[in-house]
C-alpha positions in Angstrom: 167.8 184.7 285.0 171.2 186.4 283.4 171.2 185.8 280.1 175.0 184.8 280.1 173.6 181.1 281.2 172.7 180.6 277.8 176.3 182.1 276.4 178.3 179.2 276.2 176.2 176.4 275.3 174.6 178.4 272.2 178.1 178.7 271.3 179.2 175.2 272.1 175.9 174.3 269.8 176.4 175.9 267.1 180.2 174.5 267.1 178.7 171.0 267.6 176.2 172.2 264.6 179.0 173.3 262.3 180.9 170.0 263.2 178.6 167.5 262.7 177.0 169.2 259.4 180.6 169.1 258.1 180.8 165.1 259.1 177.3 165.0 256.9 178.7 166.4 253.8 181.6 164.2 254.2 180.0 160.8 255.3 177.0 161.2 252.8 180.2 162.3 250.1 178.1 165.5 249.9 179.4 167.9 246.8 178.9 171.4 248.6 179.5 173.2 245.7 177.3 171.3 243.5 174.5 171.7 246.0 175.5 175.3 246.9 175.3 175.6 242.5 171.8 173.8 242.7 170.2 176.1 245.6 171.6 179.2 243.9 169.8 178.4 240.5 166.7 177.4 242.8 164.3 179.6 243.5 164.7 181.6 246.4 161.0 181.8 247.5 160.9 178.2 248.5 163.5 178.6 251.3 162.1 181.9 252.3 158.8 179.9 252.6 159.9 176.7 254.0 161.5 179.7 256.9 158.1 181.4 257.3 156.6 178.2 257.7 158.3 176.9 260.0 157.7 179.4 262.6 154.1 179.3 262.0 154.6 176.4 263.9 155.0 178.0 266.8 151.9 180.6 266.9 149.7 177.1 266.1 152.0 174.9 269.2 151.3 178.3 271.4 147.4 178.6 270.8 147.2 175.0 271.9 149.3 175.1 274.8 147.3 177.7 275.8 144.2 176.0 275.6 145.9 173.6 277.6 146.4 175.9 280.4 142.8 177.4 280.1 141.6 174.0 280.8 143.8 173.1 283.9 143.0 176.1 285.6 142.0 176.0 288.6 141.0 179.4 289.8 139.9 182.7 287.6 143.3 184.0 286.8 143.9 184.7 283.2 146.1 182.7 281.0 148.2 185.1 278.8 147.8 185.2 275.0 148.6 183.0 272.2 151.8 185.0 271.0 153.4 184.9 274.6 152.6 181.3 275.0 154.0 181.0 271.4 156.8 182.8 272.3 157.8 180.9 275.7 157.2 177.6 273.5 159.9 179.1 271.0 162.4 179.9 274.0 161.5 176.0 275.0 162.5 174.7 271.7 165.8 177.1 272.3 166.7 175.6 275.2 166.4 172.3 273.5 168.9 173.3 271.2 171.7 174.4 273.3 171.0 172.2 276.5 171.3 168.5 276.7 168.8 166.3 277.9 166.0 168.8 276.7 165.9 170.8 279.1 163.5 173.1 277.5 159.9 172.0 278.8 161.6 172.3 282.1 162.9 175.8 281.1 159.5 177.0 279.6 157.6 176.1 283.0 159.9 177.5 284.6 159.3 181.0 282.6 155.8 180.5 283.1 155.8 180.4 287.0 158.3 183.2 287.3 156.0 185.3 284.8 152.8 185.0 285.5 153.2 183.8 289.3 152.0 180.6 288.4 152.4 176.5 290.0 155.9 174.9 288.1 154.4 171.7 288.6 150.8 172.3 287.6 152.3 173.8 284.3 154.5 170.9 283.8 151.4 168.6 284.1 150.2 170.6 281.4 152.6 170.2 278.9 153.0 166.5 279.5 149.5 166.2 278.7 150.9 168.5 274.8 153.1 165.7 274.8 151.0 163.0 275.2 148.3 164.5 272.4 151.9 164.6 269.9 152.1 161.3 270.2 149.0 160.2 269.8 149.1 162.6 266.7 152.3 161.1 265.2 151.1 157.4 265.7 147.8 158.6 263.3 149.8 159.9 261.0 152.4 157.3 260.6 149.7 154.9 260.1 147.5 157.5 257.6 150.7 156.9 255.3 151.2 153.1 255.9 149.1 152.0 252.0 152.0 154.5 250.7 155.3 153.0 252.3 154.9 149.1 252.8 156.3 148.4 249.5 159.4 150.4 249.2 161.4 150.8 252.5 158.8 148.8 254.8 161.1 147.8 257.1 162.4 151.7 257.6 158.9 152.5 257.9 157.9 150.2 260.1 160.7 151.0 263.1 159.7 154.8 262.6 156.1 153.4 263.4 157.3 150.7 266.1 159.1 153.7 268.0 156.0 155.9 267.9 153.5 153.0 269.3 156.4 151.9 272.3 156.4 155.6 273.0 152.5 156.4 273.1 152.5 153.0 275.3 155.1 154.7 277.7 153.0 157.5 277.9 149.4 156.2 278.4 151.5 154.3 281.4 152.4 157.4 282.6 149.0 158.6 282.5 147.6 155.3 284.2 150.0 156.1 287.1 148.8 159.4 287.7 145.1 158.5 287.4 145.5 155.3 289.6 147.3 157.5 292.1 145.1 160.4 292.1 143.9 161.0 296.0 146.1 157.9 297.0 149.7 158.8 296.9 149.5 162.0 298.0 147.9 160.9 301.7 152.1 158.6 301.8 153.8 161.4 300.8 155.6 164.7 302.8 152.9 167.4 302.4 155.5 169.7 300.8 155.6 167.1 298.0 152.2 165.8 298.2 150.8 169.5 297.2 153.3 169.4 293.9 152.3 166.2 293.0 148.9 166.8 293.7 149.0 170.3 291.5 151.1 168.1 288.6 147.7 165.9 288.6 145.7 168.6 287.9 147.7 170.0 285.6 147.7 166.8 283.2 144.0 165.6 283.9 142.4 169.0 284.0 144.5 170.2 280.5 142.2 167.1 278.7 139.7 169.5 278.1 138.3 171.1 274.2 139.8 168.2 272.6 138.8 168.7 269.2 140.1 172.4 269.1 143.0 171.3 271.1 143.6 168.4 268.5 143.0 170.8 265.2 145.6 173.1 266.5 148.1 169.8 267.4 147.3 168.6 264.1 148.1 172.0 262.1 151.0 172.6 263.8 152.2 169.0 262.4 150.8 169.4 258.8 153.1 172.9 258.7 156.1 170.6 259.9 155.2 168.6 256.8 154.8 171.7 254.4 158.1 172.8 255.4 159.9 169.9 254.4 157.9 170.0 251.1 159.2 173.7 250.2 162.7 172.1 250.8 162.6 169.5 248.0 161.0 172.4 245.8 164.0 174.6 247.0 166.5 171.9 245.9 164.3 170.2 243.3 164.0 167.0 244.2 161.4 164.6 244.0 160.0 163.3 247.4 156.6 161.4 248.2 154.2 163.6 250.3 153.4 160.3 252.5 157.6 159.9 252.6 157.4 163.3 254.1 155.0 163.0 256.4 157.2 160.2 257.8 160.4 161.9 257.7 158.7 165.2 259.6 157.6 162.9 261.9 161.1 161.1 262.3 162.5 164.4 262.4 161.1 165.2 265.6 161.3 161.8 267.7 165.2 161.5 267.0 165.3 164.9 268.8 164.4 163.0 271.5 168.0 161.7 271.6 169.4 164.2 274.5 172.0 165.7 272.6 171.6 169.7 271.7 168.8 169.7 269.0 169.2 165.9 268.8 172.2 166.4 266.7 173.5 163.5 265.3 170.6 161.2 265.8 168.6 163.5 263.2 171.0 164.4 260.6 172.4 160.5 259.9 168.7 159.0 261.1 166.9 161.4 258.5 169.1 160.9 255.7 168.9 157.2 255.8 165.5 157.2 256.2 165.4 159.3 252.9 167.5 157.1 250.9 165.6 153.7 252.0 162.2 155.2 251.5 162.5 157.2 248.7 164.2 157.5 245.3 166.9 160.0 246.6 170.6 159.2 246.6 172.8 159.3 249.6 174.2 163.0 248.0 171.0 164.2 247.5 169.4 163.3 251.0 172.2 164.9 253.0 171.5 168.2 251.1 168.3 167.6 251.9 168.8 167.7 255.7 171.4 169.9 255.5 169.2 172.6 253.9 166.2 171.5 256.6 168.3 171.5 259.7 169.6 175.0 258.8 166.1 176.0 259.1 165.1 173.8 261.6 168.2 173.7 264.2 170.5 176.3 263.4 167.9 179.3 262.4 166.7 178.3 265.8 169.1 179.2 268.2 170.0 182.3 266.6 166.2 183.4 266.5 166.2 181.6 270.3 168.9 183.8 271.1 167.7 187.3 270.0 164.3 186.8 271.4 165.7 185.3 274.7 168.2 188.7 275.1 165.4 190.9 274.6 162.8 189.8 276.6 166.2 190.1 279.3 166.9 193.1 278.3 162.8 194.4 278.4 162.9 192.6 281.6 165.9 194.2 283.2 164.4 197.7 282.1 161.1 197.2 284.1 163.0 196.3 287.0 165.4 199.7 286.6 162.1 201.5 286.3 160.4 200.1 289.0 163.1 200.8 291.3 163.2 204.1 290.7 159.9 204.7 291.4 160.0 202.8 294.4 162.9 205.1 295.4 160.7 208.1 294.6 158.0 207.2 296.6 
Protein backbone atom coordinates (compact mmCIF):
# COMPACT_ATOMS: atom_id res chain seq x y z
CA UNK A 1 0.00 0.00 0.00
CA UNK A 2 1.74 3.62 -0.95
CA UNK A 3 1.96 5.39 1.94
CA UNK A 4 0.70 8.64 0.23
CA UNK A 5 -3.00 7.14 0.95
CA UNK A 6 -2.59 8.13 4.36
CA UNK A 7 -1.07 11.90 3.20
CA UNK A 8 -4.03 13.86 3.13
CA UNK A 9 -6.30 12.73 5.57
CA UNK A 10 -3.45 12.89 8.49
CA UNK A 11 -3.29 16.32 7.32
CA UNK A 12 -6.96 17.01 7.04
CA UNK A 13 -6.91 15.43 10.82
CA UNK A 14 -4.76 17.19 12.31
CA UNK A 15 -6.42 20.47 10.69
CA UNK A 16 -9.84 19.21 12.01
CA UNK A 17 -7.74 18.57 15.41
CA UNK A 18 -6.25 22.13 15.56
CA UNK A 19 -9.92 23.43 14.65
CA UNK A 20 -11.95 21.88 16.94
CA UNK A 21 -9.32 22.20 19.96
CA UNK A 22 -9.40 25.90 19.22
CA UNK A 23 -13.58 25.87 19.33
CA UNK A 24 -12.83 24.00 22.95
CA UNK A 25 -10.77 26.76 24.38
CA UNK A 26 -13.26 29.17 23.14
CA UNK A 27 -16.68 27.44 23.92
CA UNK A 28 -15.39 26.15 27.39
CA UNK A 29 -13.95 30.25 27.66
CA UNK A 30 -10.62 28.34 28.17
CA UNK A 31 -7.72 30.95 29.32
CA UNK A 32 -4.73 29.35 27.18
CA UNK A 33 -2.27 31.23 28.78
CA UNK A 34 -3.35 30.69 32.23
CA UNK A 35 -3.34 27.00 31.49
CA UNK A 36 -0.25 27.11 29.41
CA UNK A 37 1.18 29.26 33.04
CA UNK A 38 -0.34 26.33 35.08
CA UNK A 39 1.35 23.30 32.97
CA UNK A 40 4.67 25.16 32.83
CA UNK A 41 4.91 25.53 36.72
CA UNK A 42 3.59 21.73 36.81
CA UNK A 43 5.75 19.20 36.91
CA UNK A 44 6.95 17.83 33.82
CA UNK A 45 7.19 14.19 34.79
CA UNK A 46 3.44 13.74 35.02
CA UNK A 47 2.86 14.46 31.18
CA UNK A 48 6.01 12.49 30.24
CA UNK A 49 4.30 9.67 32.28
CA UNK A 50 0.73 10.10 31.43
CA UNK A 51 2.73 9.70 27.45
CA UNK A 52 4.65 6.55 28.47
CA UNK A 53 1.50 5.21 29.74
CA UNK A 54 -0.46 5.54 27.28
CA UNK A 55 1.37 3.50 24.86
CA UNK A 56 1.71 0.76 27.27
CA UNK A 57 -1.60 0.41 26.17
CA UNK A 58 -0.82 -0.88 23.25
CA UNK A 59 2.00 -3.74 24.05
CA UNK A 60 -1.06 -4.99 26.80
CA UNK A 61 -4.11 -4.50 23.57
CA UNK A 62 -1.30 -6.42 21.32
CA UNK A 63 -0.56 -9.42 23.78
CA UNK A 64 -4.32 -10.05 23.91
CA UNK A 65 -5.08 -9.78 20.46
CA UNK A 66 -2.62 -12.10 19.97
CA UNK A 67 -4.00 -14.55 22.20
CA UNK A 68 -6.90 -14.09 20.31
CA UNK A 69 -5.47 -15.20 17.22
CA UNK A 70 -3.59 -18.22 18.96
CA UNK A 71 -6.95 -19.42 19.84
CA UNK A 72 -8.83 -19.08 16.42
CA UNK A 73 -6.30 -20.83 14.71
CA UNK A 74 -7.07 -23.29 12.87
CA UNK A 75 -3.95 -25.00 11.47
CA UNK A 76 -0.11 -24.96 13.00
CA UNK A 77 1.03 -21.65 11.54
CA UNK A 78 2.53 -19.32 13.99
CA UNK A 79 1.01 -16.20 15.16
CA UNK A 80 3.61 -13.38 15.21
CA UNK A 81 4.77 -11.78 18.48
CA UNK A 82 3.29 -9.43 20.88
CA UNK A 83 5.23 -6.23 19.66
CA UNK A 84 4.06 -6.76 15.92
CA UNK A 85 0.57 -7.41 16.91
CA UNK A 86 1.01 -4.27 19.26
CA UNK A 87 2.30 -2.51 16.56
CA UNK A 88 -0.52 -3.35 13.76
CA UNK A 89 -3.05 -2.50 16.73
CA UNK A 90 -1.21 1.01 16.97
CA UNK A 91 -1.45 1.44 13.00
CA UNK A 92 -5.39 0.46 13.66
CA UNK A 93 -5.86 3.13 16.14
CA UNK A 94 -3.97 5.45 13.28
CA UNK A 95 -6.20 4.74 10.89
CA UNK A 96 -8.97 5.60 13.26
CA UNK A 97 -7.67 8.91 13.62
CA UNK A 98 -7.39 10.10 10.10
CA UNK A 99 -10.22 7.93 8.42
CA UNK A 100 -13.82 8.32 9.08
CA UNK A 101 -16.06 5.71 10.04
CA UNK A 102 -13.13 3.72 11.80
CA UNK A 103 -11.77 2.28 9.36
CA UNK A 104 -8.96 1.02 11.38
CA UNK A 105 -9.97 -2.70 12.51
CA UNK A 106 -10.67 -3.01 8.86
CA UNK A 107 -7.22 -1.58 8.10
CA UNK A 108 -5.37 -3.75 10.79
CA UNK A 109 -6.90 -7.08 9.15
CA UNK A 110 -6.13 -6.05 6.32
CA UNK A 111 -2.22 -5.69 7.37
CA UNK A 112 -2.56 -8.96 8.90
CA UNK A 113 -3.64 -11.02 5.75
CA UNK A 114 -1.20 -9.15 3.46
CA UNK A 115 1.62 -9.95 6.15
CA UNK A 116 1.49 -12.97 7.36
CA UNK A 117 -0.63 -14.58 4.36
CA UNK A 118 -3.46 -14.91 6.59
CA UNK A 119 -7.82 -15.20 6.06
CA UNK A 120 -9.15 -11.17 6.26
CA UNK A 121 -12.29 -12.50 7.40
CA UNK A 122 -11.11 -15.08 9.99
CA UNK A 123 -8.95 -12.13 11.44
CA UNK A 124 -11.80 -9.84 11.54
CA UNK A 125 -13.85 -12.52 13.47
CA UNK A 126 -11.18 -12.15 15.76
CA UNK A 127 -11.11 -8.78 16.65
CA UNK A 128 -14.89 -8.58 16.91
CA UNK A 129 -14.63 -11.09 19.50
CA UNK A 130 -11.55 -7.97 21.29
CA UNK A 131 -14.52 -6.02 20.91
CA UNK A 132 -16.97 -7.78 22.35
CA UNK A 133 -14.64 -8.71 25.69
CA UNK A 134 -14.22 -4.31 25.77
CA UNK A 135 -17.50 -4.15 26.32
CA UNK A 136 -18.18 -6.46 28.51
CA UNK A 137 -15.06 -4.92 30.38
CA UNK A 138 -16.47 -1.30 30.28
CA UNK A 139 -20.02 -2.38 31.46
CA UNK A 140 -18.03 -3.96 34.87
CA UNK A 141 -16.35 -1.15 35.29
CA UNK A 142 -18.92 1.38 34.98
CA UNK A 143 -20.89 -0.49 37.45
CA UNK A 144 -17.60 -1.19 39.95
CA UNK A 145 -17.91 2.84 40.27
CA UNK A 146 -21.80 3.12 40.48
CA UNK A 147 -21.61 3.44 45.07
CA UNK A 148 -19.15 6.44 43.96
CA UNK A 149 -21.28 8.52 41.29
CA UNK A 150 -25.13 8.11 42.14
CA UNK A 151 -25.17 11.10 44.20
CA UNK A 152 -23.36 13.76 42.31
CA UNK A 153 -24.03 13.70 38.58
CA UNK A 154 -26.31 10.37 38.57
CA UNK A 155 -28.02 11.22 35.73
CA UNK A 156 -24.54 11.81 33.61
CA UNK A 157 -23.49 8.63 34.95
CA UNK A 158 -26.12 6.75 34.34
CA UNK A 159 -26.35 7.55 30.21
CA UNK A 160 -22.54 6.70 30.22
CA UNK A 161 -23.73 3.34 31.75
CA UNK A 162 -27.14 3.09 29.68
CA UNK A 163 -24.86 3.41 26.33
CA UNK A 164 -22.45 0.66 27.48
CA UNK A 165 -25.36 -1.93 28.43
CA UNK A 166 -27.45 -1.02 24.80
CA UNK A 167 -24.06 -1.63 23.18
CA UNK A 168 -22.98 -5.03 24.96
CA UNK A 169 -26.83 -6.00 24.06
CA UNK A 170 -26.01 -5.13 20.33
CA UNK A 171 -23.17 -7.17 20.53
CA UNK A 172 -24.21 -10.45 22.39
CA UNK A 173 -27.00 -10.17 19.33
CA UNK A 174 -24.33 -10.21 17.10
CA UNK A 175 -22.89 -13.11 18.56
CA UNK A 176 -26.40 -15.00 18.84
CA UNK A 177 -26.57 -14.46 15.03
CA UNK A 178 -23.41 -16.00 14.25
CA UNK A 179 -23.85 -19.02 16.67
CA UNK A 180 -27.56 -19.59 15.57
CA UNK A 181 -26.23 -19.54 12.01
CA UNK A 182 -23.28 -21.55 12.36
CA UNK A 183 -23.46 -24.67 9.70
CA UNK A 184 -26.96 -23.11 8.50
CA UNK A 185 -26.37 -20.10 6.45
CA UNK A 186 -23.54 -21.03 4.86
CA UNK A 187 -25.42 -24.21 3.01
CA UNK A 188 -27.97 -20.64 1.33
CA UNK A 189 -25.19 -18.78 0.52
CA UNK A 190 -22.67 -18.52 -2.87
CA UNK A 191 -19.68 -20.79 -1.82
CA UNK A 192 -17.34 -17.89 -2.48
CA UNK A 193 -19.16 -16.10 0.38
CA UNK A 194 -20.14 -19.07 2.37
CA UNK A 195 -16.25 -19.99 2.92
CA UNK A 196 -15.73 -16.12 4.31
CA UNK A 197 -18.53 -16.31 6.39
CA UNK A 198 -17.75 -19.58 7.49
CA UNK A 199 -13.84 -18.57 8.28
CA UNK A 200 -15.44 -15.03 10.09
CA UNK A 201 -17.30 -17.83 12.44
CA UNK A 202 -14.30 -19.29 13.40
CA UNK A 203 -12.62 -16.54 13.83
CA UNK A 204 -15.06 -15.08 16.57
CA UNK A 205 -16.05 -18.48 18.34
CA UNK A 206 -12.69 -20.10 18.20
CA UNK A 207 -10.84 -16.56 19.60
CA UNK A 208 -13.14 -17.35 23.09
CA UNK A 209 -10.53 -19.32 24.21
CA UNK A 210 -7.85 -18.49 27.68
CA UNK A 211 -10.32 -16.26 29.00
CA UNK A 212 -8.97 -15.32 32.17
CA UNK A 213 -5.45 -14.44 30.56
CA UNK A 214 -7.25 -12.91 27.74
CA UNK A 215 -9.47 -10.90 30.31
CA UNK A 216 -6.25 -9.79 32.61
CA UNK A 217 -4.61 -8.39 29.65
CA UNK A 218 -8.22 -6.56 28.48
CA UNK A 219 -8.50 -5.41 31.87
CA UNK A 220 -4.80 -3.92 32.24
CA UNK A 221 -4.91 -2.38 29.19
CA UNK A 222 -8.13 -0.37 30.55
CA UNK A 223 -6.73 0.28 34.10
CA UNK A 224 -3.57 2.10 32.09
CA UNK A 225 -6.32 4.13 30.21
CA UNK A 226 -7.32 5.09 33.71
CA UNK A 227 -3.73 5.81 35.01
CA UNK A 228 -3.20 8.08 32.19
CA UNK A 229 -5.91 10.32 32.80
CA UNK A 230 -4.80 10.28 36.54
CA UNK A 231 -1.19 11.70 35.63
CA UNK A 232 -3.11 14.45 33.69
CA UNK A 233 -4.91 15.98 36.75
CA UNK A 234 -1.46 15.59 38.56
CA UNK A 235 0.15 17.35 35.51
CA UNK A 236 -2.41 20.25 35.73
CA UNK A 237 -3.30 19.79 39.46
CA UNK A 238 -6.55 19.35 39.71
CA UNK A 239 -8.53 17.41 41.85
CA UNK A 240 -10.58 14.46 40.22
CA UNK A 241 -12.33 11.27 41.79
CA UNK A 242 -10.52 8.05 40.79
CA UNK A 243 -14.18 6.35 40.19
CA UNK A 244 -14.96 9.87 38.04
CA UNK A 245 -12.00 8.69 36.11
CA UNK A 246 -12.68 5.47 35.56
CA UNK A 247 -15.89 6.79 33.93
CA UNK A 248 -14.49 9.46 31.88
CA UNK A 249 -11.62 6.85 30.45
CA UNK A 250 -14.35 4.83 29.69
CA UNK A 251 -16.54 7.62 28.05
CA UNK A 252 -13.50 8.62 26.33
CA UNK A 253 -13.36 5.65 24.31
CA UNK A 254 -17.20 4.91 23.36
CA UNK A 255 -17.60 8.68 21.97
CA UNK A 256 -14.78 7.59 19.59
CA UNK A 257 -17.27 5.46 18.36
CA UNK A 258 -18.83 8.56 16.77
CA UNK A 259 -17.30 8.07 12.96
CA UNK A 260 -15.59 11.23 12.73
CA UNK A 261 -11.50 11.09 12.72
CA UNK A 262 -10.53 10.16 16.31
CA UNK A 263 -14.15 10.84 17.33
CA UNK A 264 -13.50 14.48 17.33
CA UNK A 265 -16.08 16.46 18.47
CA UNK A 266 -18.13 13.86 20.25
CA UNK A 267 -15.05 13.38 22.77
CA UNK A 268 -13.73 16.72 23.41
CA UNK A 269 -17.45 18.52 24.22
CA UNK A 270 -18.92 14.83 25.58
CA UNK A 271 -15.75 14.56 28.01
CA UNK A 272 -15.75 17.96 29.25
CA UNK A 273 -19.33 17.94 30.31
CA UNK A 274 -19.13 14.85 31.77
CA UNK A 275 -16.29 16.38 33.85
CA UNK A 276 -18.08 19.30 34.97
CA UNK A 277 -21.43 17.31 35.95
CA UNK A 278 -19.55 14.66 37.76
CA UNK A 279 -16.97 16.22 39.40
CA UNK A 280 -15.97 19.47 41.22
CA UNK A 281 -14.16 20.93 38.03
CA UNK A 282 -15.24 24.13 36.33
CA UNK A 283 -16.06 24.34 32.71
CA UNK A 284 -12.20 26.20 32.34
CA UNK A 285 -10.64 23.64 34.10
CA UNK A 286 -12.29 20.54 32.32
CA UNK A 287 -11.46 21.76 28.77
CA UNK A 288 -7.77 21.95 29.92
CA UNK A 289 -8.22 18.89 31.07
CA UNK A 290 -9.19 17.31 27.66
CA UNK A 291 -7.22 19.47 25.87
CA UNK A 292 -4.01 18.29 27.62
CA UNK A 293 -5.53 14.41 27.31
CA UNK A 294 -6.47 14.55 23.67
CA UNK A 295 -2.92 15.90 22.85
CA UNK A 296 -1.81 12.67 24.17
CA UNK A 297 -4.39 10.67 23.27
CA UNK A 298 -5.41 11.95 19.56
CA UNK A 299 -2.97 14.18 18.30
CA UNK A 300 0.46 12.25 19.72
CA UNK A 301 -1.23 9.52 17.84
CA UNK A 302 -1.25 10.26 14.41
CA UNK A 303 2.05 11.71 14.39
CA UNK A 304 3.47 8.39 16.21
CA UNK A 305 0.83 6.57 13.57
CA UNK A 306 2.46 8.31 10.92
CA UNK A 307 6.27 7.62 11.59
CA UNK A 308 5.76 4.02 12.31
CA UNK A 309 3.38 3.62 9.31
CA UNK A 310 6.27 5.33 6.82
CA UNK A 311 8.75 3.05 8.11
CA UNK A 312 7.45 -0.13 8.12
CA UNK A 313 6.80 1.31 4.03
CA UNK A 314 9.82 2.25 3.79
CA UNK A 315 11.47 -1.38 5.47
CA UNK A 316 8.85 -2.86 3.33
CA UNK A 317 9.76 -1.23 0.06
CA UNK A 318 13.56 -2.09 0.78
CA UNK A 319 12.92 -5.96 1.05
CA UNK A 320 11.12 -5.78 -2.13
CA UNK A 321 14.28 -3.83 -3.90
CA UNK A 322 16.40 -6.54 -2.38
CA UNK A 323 14.47 -9.29 -3.32
CA UNK A 324 14.38 -8.25 -6.82
CA UNK A 325 17.63 -8.01 -7.23
CA UNK A 326 18.35 -11.26 -6.21
CA UNK A 327 15.75 -12.59 -8.20
CA UNK A 328 17.46 -10.82 -11.12
CA UNK A 329 20.78 -12.48 -10.14
CA UNK A 330 19.68 -15.71 -10.10
Amino acid sequence: MNWRVFSLPTLVSLALAAAFLVFMAMRFDVDLPSVWDQAKGSNPLYLALAVIVHYTTFIFRGARWRLLLQNAQSDDSQVPGVLYCSQLTLLGWFANSVAWFRLGDAYRAYLYQTEQDAFFSRTIGTILSERVLDTILVVLLLLVSVPFLLNSGGRAYLTVLGIAVVLLALMALILLVVVVTRGRLVRWLPTWLAERYQRFQEGVMGSFGQVPLVTLWGLLGWLVEAQRLYLVTLFLGVDVNIAVIVVISVANSLLTLVPTPGGVGAVESGVAGLLVKLSSLSANAAAALVLVDRTITYISIIFVGAILFVSRQVRSNRRDIVGNQMAAED
